[in-house]
Backbone as CSV, one residue per row, in Angstrom:
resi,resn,N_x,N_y,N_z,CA_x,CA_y,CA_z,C_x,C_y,C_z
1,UNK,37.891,0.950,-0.451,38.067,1.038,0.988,37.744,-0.311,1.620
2,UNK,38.139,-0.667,2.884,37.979,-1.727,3.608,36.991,-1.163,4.753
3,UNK,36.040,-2.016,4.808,34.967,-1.882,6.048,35.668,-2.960,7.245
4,UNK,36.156,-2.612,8.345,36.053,-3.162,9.437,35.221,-2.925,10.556
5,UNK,35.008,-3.744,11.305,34.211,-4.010,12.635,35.172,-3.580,13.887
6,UNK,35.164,-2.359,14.121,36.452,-2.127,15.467,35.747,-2.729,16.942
7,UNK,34.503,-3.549,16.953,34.502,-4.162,18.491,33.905,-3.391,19.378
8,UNK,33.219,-2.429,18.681,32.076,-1.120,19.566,30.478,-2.000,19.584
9,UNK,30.030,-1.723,20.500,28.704,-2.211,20.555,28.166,-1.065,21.440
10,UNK,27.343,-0.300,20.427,26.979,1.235,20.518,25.676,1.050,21.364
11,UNK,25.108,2.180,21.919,23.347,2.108,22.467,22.377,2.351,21.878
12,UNK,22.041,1.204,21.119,21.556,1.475,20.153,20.164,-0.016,20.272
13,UNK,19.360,-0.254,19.249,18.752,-1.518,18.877,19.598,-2.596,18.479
14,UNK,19.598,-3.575,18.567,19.931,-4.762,18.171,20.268,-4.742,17.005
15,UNK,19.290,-4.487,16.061,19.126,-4.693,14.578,19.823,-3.889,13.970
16,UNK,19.876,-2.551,14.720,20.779,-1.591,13.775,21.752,-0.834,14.685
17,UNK,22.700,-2.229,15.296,23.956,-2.131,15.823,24.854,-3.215,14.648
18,UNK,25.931,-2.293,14.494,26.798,-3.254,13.325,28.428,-2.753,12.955
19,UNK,28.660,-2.340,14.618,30.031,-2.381,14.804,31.122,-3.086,15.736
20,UNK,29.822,-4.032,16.183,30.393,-5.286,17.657,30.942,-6.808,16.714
21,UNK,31.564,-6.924,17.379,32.609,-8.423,16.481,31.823,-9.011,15.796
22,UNK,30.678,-9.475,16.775,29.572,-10.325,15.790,28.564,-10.174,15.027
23,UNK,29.215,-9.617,14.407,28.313,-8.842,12.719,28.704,-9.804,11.626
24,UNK,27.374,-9.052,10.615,27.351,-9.476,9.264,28.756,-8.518,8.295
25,UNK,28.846,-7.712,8.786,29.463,-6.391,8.440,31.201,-6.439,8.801
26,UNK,31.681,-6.454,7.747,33.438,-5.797,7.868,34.246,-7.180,7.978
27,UNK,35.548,-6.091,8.468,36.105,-7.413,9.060,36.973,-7.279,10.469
28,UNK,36.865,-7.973,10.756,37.177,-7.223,12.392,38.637,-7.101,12.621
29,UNK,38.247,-6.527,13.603,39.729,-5.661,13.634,40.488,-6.985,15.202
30,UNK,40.097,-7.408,15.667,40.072,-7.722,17.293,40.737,-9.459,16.640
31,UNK,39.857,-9.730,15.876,40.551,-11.150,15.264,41.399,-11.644,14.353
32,UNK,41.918,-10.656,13.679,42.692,-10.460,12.848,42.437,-10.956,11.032
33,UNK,40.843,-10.734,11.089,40.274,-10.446,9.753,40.814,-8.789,8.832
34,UNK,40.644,-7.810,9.493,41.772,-7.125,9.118,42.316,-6.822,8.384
35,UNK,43.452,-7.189,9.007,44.832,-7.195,8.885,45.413,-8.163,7.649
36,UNK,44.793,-8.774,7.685,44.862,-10.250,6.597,44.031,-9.512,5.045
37,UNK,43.109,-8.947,5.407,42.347,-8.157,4.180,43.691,-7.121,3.605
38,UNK,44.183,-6.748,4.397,44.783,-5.296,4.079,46.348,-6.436,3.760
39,UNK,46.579,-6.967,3.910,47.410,-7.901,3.501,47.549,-8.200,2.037
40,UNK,46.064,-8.936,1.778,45.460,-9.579,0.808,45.862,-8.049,-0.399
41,UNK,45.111,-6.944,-0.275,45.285,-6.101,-0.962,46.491,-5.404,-1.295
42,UNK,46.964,-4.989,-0.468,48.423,-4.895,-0.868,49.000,-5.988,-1.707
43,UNK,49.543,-6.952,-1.069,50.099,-7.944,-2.302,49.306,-8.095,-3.961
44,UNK,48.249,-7.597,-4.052,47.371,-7.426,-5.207,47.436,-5.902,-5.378
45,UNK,48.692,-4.475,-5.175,47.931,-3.763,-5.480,48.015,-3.002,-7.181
46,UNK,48.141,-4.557,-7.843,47.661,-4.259,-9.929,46.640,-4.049,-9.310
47,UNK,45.578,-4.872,-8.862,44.351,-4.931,-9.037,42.992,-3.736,-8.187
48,UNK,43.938,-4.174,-6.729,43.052,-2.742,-5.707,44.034,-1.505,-5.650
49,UNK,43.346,-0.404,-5.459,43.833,0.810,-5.339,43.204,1.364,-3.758
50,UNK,43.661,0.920,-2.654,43.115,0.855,-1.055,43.143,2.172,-0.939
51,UNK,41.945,3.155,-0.554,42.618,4.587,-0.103,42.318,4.241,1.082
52,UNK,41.228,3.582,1.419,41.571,3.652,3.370,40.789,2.542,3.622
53,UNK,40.243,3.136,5.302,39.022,2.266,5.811,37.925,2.564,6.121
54,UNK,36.687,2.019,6.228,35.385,2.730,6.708,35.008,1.575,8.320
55,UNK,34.207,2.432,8.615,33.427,1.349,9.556,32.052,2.646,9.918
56,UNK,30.975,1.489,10.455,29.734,2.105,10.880,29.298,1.578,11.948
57,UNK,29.675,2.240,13.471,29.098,1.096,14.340,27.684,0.959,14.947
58,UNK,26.701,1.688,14.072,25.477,1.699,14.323,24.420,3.184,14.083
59,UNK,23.069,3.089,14.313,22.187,3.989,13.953,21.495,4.470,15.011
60,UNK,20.802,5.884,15.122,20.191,6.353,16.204,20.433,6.073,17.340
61,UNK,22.080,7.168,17.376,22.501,6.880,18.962,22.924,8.195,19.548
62,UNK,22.738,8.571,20.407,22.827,9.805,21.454,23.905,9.963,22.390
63,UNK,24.908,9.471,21.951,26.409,10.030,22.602,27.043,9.419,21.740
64,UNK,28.638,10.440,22.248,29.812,10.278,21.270,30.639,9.353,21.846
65,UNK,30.480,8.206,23.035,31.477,7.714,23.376,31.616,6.220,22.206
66,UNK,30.738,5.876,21.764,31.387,5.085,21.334,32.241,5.080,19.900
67,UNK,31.687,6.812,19.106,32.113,7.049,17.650,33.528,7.301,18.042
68,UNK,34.335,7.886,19.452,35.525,7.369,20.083,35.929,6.819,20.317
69,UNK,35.884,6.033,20.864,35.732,4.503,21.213,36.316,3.865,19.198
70,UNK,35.381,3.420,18.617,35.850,3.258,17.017,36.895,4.006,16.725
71,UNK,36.957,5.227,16.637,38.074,6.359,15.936,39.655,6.001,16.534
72,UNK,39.289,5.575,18.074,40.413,5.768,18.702,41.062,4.021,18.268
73,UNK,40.230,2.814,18.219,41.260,1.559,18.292,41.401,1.423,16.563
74,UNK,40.686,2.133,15.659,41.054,2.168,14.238,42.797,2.564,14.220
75,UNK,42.402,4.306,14.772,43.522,4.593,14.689,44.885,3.731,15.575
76,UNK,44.595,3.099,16.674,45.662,2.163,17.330,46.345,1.080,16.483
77,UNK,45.048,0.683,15.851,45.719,-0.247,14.692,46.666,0.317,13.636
78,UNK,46.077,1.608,13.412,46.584,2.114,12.069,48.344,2.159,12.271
79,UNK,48.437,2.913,13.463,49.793,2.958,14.118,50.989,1.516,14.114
80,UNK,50.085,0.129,14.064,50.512,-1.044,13.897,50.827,-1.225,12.705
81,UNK,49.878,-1.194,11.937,49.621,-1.315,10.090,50.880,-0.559,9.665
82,UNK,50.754,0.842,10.182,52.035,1.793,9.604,53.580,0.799,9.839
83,UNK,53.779,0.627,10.637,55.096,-0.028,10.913,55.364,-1.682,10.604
84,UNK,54.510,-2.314,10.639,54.238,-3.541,10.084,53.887,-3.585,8.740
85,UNK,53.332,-2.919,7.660,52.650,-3.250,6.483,52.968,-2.088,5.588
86,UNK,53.651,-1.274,6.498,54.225,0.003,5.855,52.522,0.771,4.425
87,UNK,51.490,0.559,5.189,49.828,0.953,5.018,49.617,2.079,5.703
88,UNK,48.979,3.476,5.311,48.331,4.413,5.344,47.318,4.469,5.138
89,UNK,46.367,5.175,5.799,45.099,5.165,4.933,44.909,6.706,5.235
90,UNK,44.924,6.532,4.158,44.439,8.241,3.828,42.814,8.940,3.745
91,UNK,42.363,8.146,3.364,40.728,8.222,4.217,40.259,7.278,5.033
92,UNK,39.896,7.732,6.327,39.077,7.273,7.208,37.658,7.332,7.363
93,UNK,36.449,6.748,6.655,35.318,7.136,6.912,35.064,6.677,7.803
94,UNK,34.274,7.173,8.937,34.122,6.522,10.284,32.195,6.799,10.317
95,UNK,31.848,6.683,9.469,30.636,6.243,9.312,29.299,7.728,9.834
96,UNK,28.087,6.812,10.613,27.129,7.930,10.762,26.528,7.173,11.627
97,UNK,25.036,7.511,12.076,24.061,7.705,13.081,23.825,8.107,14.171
98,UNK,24.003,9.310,13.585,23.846,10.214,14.905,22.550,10.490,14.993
99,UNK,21.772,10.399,16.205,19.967,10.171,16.723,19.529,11.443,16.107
100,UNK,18.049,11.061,16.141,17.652,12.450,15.895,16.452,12.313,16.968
101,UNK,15.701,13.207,16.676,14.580,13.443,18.219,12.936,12.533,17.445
102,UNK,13.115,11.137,17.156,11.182,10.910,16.938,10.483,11.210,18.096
103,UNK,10.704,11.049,19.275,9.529,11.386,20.278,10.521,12.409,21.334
104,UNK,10.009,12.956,22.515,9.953,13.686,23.312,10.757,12.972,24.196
105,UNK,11.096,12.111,24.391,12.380,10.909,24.685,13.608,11.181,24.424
106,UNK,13.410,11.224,23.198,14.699,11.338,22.421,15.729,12.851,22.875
107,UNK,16.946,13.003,23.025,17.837,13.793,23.371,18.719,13.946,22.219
108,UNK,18.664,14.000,21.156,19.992,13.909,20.035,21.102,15.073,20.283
109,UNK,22.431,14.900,20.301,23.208,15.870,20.321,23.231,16.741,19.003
110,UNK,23.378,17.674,18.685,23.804,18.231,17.575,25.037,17.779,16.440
111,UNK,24.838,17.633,15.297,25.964,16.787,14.923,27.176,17.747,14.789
112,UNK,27.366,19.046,14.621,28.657,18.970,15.168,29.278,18.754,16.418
113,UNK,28.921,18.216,17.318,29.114,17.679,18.846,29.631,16.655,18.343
114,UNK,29.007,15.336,17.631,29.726,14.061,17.030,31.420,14.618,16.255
115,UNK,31.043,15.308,15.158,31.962,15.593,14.354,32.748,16.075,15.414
116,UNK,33.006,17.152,16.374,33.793,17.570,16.699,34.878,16.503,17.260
117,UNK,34.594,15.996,18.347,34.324,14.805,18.861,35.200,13.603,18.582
118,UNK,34.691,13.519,16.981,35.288,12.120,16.424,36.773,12.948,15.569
119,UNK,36.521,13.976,15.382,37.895,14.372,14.781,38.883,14.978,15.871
120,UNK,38.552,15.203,16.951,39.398,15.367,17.896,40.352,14.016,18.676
121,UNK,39.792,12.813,18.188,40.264,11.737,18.527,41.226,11.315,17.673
122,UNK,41.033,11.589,16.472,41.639,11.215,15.305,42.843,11.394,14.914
123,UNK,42.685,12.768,15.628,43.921,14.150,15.170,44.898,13.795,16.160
124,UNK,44.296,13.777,17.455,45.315,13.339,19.082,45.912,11.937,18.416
125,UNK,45.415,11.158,18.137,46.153,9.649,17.832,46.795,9.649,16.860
126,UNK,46.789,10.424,15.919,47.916,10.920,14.365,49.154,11.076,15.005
127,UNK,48.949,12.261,15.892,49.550,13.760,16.050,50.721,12.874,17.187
128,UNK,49.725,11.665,18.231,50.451,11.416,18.981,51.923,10.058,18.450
129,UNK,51.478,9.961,16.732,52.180,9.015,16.906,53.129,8.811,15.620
130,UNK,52.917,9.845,15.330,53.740,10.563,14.338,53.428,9.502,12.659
131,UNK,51.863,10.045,12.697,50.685,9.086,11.507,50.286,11.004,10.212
132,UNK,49.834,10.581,9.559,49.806,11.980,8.567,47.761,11.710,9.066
133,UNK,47.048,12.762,9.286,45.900,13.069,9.676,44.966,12.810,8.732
134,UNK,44.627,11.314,8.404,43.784,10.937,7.309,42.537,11.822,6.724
135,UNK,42.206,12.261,5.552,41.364,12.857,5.178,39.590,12.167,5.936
136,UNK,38.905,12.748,7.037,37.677,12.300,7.490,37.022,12.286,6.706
137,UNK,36.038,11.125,6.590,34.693,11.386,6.143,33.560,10.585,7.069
138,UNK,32.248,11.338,7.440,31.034,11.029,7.752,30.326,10.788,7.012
139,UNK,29.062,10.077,7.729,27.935,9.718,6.874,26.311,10.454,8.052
140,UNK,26.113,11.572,7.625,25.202,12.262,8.726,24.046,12.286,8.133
141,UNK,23.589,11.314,6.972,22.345,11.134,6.323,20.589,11.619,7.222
142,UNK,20.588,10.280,8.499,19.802,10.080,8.593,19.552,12.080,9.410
143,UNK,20.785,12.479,10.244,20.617,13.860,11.215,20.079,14.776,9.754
144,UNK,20.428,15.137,8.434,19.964,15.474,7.980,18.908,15.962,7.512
145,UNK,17.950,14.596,7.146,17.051,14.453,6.617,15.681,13.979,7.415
146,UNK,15.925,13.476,8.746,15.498,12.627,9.492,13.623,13.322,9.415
147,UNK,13.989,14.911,9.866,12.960,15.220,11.040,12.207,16.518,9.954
148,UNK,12.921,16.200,8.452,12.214,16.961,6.950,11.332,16.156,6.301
149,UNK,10.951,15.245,7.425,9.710,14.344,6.763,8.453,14.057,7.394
150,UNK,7.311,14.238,6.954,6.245,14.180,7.431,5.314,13.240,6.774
151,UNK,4.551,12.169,7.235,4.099,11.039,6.321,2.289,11.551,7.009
152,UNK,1.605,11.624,6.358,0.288,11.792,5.936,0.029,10.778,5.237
153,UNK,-1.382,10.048,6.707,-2.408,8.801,6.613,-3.874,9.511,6.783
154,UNK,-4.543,8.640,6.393,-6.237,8.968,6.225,-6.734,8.179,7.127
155,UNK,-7.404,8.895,8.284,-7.689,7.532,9.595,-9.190,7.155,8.665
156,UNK,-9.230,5.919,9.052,-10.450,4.885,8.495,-11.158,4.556,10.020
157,UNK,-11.335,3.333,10.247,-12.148,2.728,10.950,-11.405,2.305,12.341
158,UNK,-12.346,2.706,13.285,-12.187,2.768,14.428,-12.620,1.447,15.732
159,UNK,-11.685,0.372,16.276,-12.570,-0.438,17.233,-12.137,-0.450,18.693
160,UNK,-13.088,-0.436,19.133,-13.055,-0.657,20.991,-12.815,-1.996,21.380
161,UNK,-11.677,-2.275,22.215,-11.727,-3.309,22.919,-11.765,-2.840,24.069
162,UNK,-12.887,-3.038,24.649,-13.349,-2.141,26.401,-12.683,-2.977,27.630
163,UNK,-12.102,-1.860,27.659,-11.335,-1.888,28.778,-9.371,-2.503,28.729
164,UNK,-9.369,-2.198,27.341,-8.441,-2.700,26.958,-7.128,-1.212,25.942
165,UNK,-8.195,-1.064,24.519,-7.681,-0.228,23.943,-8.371,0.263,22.986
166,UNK,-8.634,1.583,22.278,-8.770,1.449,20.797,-8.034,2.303,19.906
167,UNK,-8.225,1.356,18.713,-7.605,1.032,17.516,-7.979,2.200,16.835
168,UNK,-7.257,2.761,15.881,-7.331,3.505,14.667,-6.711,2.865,13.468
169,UNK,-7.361,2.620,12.804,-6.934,2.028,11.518,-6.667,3.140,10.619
170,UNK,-5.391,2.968,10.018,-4.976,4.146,8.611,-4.395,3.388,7.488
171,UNK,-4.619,4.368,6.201,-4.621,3.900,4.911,-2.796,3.518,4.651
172,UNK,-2.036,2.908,5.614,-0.596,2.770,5.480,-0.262,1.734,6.640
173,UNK,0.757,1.625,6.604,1.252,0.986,7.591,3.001,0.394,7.492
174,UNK,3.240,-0.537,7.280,5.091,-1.399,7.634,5.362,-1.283,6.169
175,UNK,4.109,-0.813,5.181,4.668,-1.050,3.356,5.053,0.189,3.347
176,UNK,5.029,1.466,4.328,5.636,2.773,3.557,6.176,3.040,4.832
177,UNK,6.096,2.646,5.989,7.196,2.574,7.442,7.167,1.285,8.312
178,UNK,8.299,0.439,7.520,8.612,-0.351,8.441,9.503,-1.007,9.685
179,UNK,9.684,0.410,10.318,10.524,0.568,11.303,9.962,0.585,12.427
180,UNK,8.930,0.995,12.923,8.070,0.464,13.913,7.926,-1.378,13.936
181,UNK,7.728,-1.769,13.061,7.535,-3.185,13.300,9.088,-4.145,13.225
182,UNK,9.978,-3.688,12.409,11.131,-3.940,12.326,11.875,-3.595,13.741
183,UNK,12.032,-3.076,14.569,12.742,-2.723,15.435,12.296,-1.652,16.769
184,UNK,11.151,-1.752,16.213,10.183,-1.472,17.730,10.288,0.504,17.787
185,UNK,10.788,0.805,16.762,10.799,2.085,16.598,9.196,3.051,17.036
186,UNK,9.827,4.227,17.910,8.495,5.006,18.246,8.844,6.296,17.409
187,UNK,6.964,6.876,17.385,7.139,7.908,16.856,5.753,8.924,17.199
188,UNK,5.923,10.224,17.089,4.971,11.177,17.595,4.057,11.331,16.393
189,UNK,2.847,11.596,16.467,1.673,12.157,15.483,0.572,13.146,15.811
190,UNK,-0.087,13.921,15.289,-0.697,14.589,15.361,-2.061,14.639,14.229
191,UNK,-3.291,15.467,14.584,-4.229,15.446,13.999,-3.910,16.412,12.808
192,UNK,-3.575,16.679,11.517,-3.445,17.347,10.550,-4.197,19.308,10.570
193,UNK,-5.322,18.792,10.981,-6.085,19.949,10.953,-5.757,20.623,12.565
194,UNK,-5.782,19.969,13.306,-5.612,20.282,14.585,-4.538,19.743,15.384
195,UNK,-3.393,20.462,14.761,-2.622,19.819,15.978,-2.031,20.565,17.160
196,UNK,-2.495,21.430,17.725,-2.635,21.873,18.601,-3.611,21.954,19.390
197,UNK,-4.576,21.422,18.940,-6.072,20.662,20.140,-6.134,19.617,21.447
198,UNK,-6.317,20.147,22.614,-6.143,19.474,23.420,-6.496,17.735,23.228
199,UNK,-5.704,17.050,23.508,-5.907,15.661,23.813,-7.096,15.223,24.635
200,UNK,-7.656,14.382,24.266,-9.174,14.035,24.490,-9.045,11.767,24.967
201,UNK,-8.228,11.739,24.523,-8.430,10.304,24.608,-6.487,9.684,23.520
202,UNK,-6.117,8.100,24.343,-5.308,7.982,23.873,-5.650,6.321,23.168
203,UNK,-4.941,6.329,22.027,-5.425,5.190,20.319,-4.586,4.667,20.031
204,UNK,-4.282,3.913,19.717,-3.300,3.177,18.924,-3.113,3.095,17.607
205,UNK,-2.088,3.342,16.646,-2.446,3.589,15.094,-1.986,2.084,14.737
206,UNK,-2.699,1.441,13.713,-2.933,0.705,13.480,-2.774,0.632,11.723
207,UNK,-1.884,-0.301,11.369,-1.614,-0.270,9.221,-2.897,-1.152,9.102
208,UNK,-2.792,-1.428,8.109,-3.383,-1.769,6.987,-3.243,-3.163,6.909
209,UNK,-1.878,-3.627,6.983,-1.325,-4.828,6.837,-1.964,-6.165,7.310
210,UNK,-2.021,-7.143,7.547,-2.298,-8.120,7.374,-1.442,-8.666,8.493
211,UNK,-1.170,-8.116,9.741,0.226,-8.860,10.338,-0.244,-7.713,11.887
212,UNK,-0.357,-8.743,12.791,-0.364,-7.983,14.358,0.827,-7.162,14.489
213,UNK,1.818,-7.323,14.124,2.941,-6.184,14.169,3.037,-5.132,13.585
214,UNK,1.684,-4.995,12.663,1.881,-3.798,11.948,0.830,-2.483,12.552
215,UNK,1.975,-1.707,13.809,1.185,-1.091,14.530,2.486,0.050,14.662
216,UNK,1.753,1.445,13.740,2.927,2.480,13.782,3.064,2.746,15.081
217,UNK,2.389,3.526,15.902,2.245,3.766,17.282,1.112,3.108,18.354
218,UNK,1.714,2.905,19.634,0.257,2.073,20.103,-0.218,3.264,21.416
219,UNK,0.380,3.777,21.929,0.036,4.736,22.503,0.038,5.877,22.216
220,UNK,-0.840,6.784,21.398,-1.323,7.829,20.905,-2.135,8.941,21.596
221,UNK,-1.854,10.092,22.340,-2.596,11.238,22.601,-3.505,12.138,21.720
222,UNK,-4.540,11.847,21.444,-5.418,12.516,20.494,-6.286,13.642,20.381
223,UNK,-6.946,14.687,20.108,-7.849,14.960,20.089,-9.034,13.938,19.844
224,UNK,-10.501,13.854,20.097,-11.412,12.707,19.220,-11.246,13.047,17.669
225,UNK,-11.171,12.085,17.097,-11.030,12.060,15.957,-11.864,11.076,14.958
226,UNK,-12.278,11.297,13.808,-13.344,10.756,12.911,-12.924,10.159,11.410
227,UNK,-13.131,8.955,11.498,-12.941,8.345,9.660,-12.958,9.674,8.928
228,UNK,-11.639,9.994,7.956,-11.506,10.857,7.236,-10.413,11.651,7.496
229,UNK,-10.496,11.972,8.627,-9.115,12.961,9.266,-8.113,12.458,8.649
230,UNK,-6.990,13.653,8.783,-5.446,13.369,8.712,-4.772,13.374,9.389
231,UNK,-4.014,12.372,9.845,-3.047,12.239,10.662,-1.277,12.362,10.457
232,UNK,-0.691,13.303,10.949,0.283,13.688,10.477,1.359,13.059,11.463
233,UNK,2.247,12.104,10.561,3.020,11.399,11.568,4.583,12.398,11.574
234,UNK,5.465,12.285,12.454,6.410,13.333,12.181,7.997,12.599,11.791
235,UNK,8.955,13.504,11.733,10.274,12.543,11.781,10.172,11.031,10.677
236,UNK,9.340,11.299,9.347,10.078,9.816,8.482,10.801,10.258,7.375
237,UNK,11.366,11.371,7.392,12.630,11.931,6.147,13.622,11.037,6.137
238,UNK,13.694,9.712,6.679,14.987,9.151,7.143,14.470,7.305,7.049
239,UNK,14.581,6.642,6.156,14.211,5.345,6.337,13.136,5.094,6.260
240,UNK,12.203,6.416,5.038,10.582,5.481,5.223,10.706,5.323,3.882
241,UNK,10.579,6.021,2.963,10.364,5.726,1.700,11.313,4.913,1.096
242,UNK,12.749,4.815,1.448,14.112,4.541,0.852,13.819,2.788,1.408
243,UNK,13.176,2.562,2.406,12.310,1.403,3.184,11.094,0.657,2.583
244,UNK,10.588,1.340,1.602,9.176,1.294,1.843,8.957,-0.246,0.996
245,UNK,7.734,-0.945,0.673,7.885,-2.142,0.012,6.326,-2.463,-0.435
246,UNK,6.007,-3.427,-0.646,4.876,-3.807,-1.244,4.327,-4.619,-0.821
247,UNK,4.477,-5.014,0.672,3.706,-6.242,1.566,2.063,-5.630,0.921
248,UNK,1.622,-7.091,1.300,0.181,-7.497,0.809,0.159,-7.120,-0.894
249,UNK,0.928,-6.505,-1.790,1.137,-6.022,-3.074,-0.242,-4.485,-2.584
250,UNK,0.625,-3.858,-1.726,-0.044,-2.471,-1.718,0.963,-1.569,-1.966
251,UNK,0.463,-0.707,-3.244,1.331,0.251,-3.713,1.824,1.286,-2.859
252,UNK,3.248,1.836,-3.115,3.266,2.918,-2.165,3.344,4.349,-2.818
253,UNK,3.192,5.014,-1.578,2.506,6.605,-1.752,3.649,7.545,-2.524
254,UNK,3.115,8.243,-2.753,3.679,9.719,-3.552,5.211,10.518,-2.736
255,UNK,5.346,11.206,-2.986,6.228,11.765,-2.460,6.384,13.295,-3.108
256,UNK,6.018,14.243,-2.213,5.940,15.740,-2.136,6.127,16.590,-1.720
257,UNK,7.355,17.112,-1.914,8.205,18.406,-1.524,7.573,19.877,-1.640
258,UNK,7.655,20.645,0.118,6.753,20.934,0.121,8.187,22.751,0.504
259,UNK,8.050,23.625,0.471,8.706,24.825,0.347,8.245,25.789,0.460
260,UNK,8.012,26.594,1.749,7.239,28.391,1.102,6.097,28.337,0.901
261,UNK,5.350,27.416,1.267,4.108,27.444,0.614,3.883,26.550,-0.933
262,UNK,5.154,26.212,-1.403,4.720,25.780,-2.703,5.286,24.285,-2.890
263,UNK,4.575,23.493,-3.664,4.241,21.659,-3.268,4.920,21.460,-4.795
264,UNK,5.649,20.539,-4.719,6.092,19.667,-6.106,6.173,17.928,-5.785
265,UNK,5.338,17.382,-6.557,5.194,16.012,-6.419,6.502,15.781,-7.489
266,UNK,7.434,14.677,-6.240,8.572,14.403,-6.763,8.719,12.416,-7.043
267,UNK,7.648,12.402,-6.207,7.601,10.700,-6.517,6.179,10.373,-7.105
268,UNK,5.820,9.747,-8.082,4.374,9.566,-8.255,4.080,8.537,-7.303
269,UNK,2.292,8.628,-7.143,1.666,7.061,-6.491,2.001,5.890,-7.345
270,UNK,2.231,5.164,-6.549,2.392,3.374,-7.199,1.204,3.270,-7.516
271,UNK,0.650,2.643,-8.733,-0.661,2.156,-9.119,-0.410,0.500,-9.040
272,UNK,-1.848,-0.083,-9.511,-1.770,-1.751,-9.558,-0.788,-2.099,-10.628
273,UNK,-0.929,-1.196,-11.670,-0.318,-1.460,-12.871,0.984,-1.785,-12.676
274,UNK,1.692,-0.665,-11.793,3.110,-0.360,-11.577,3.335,-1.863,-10.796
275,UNK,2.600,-2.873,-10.101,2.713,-4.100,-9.270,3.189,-5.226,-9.941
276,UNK,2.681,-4.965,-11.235,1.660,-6.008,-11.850,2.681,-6.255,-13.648
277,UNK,3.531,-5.259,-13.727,4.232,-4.873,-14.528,5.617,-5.577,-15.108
278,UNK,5.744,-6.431,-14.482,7.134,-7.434,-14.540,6.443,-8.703,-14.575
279,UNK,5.260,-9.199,-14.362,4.735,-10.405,-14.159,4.570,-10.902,-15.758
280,UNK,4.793,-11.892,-15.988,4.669,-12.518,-16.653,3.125,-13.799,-17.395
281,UNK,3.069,-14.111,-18.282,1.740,-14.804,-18.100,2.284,-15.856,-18.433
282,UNK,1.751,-17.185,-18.074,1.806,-18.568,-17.819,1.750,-18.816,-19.087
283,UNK,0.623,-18.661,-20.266,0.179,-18.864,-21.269,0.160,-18.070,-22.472
């Protein structure tokens, strides 16, 4: 398949917008990168076997105008391609990120609202132009999985800056979620044992890391809470572990699927060993 850039610049973050011209990503459709790809392949097709095109114009976004917006000038082109290049594409993946809800902010539509949506555009621009109704495909990963994840930290040590803020320090931080510091991502938490206890005071959670940016949440509603507790962060089924890394060479955590009452550890803990394991000795 060919990834193009159809010229959408979705509402989204910066970082994980990557369907506007000036991307790392595809080839655009607006400048005639393209067209020249699909060129390129055809005249080669011993070698490629093209079934279609993909594009993704971004992550955690809360309306369908722009997955229309994409669907609809793909397909405008396609209508060109057909009569010029005598090219079909018989699959269209038109990608994913559809939002999901991390905080009380958040509004996500339901993803068949997207799907509906993006295949109703698809079908009208076929239908209107006498194109065969490319086989769809999505990518609804993150709506999936997003909000089936729950990351459990061990609060440690606690400091006051009076009149300013305080800090909660936990046994994690940007090495097993680095999307808070990457892109300013928020997210809701709660006290493990109590999370339905009235709020008493508001904290800032604070990693581990070695780096002022490594701050999961900075405004936190708490019950009081004490070195030892668990803090249950919500919504990281989606980009924490598949993310996760080894800043400062701190191993990362387990991973445990949890069902009915009944727990299966599906990822083991990283040990030093597991760090330390590819290194080589000098001598």
């Amino acid at each position: 398949m060919i990834r193009v850039t159809p010229g959408i610049e979705a509402h989204t973050h910066d970082y994980i917008l990557t369907g506007q011209d000036d991307s790392k990503f595809g080839f655009g459709l607006t400048n005639g990168q393209a067209e020249r790809a699909i060129e390129e392949v055809l005249a080669n097709a011993h070698v490629f076997d093209c079934t279609g095109l993909h594009c993704h114009i971004g992550s955690q976004i809360f309306e369908t105008t722009g997955f229309i917006m994409a669907a609809h000038r793909i397909m405008e082109q396609l209508v060109v391609w057909h009569k010029k290049l005598n090219f079909d594409s018989k699959v269209l993946n038109l990608g994913g990120g559809f939002g999901v809800r991390y905080t009380e902010e958040d509004e996500p539509l339901e993803p068949e609202v997207y799907v509906r949506e993006i295949v109703k555009e698809v079908k009208k621009m076929a239908l209107a132009n006498g194109l065969a109704v490319p086989e769809i495909w999505i990518e609804p990963g993150r709506s999936l999985v997003g909000e089936a994840g729950t990351t459990l930290y061990k609060v440690g040590s606690r400091k006051e800056v009076p009149g300013i803020r305080s800090y909660l320090a936990v046994d994690g931080g940007m090495s097993d979620n680095i999307r808070p510091a990457l892109y300013e991502a928020h997210y809701e938490a709660v006290l493990a044992e109590a999370p339905l206890q009235e709020t008493e005071e508001t904290v800032a959670i604070a990693g581990k890391c070695c780096e002022s940016g490594d701050m999961l949440i900075w405004d936190l509603p708490l019950p009081k809470s004490n070195a030892g507790d668990v803090l249950a962060v919500f919504c990281t089924g989606a980009y924490g572990y598949s993310m996760a890394n080894n800043y400062n060479r701190i191993p990362r955590p387990p991973v445990v699927f949890v069902e009915d009452g009944v727990s299966r550890l599906v990822v083991r803990r990283e040990s030093y060993e597991d760090l330390v394991r590819n290194d080589l000795p000098l001598y």
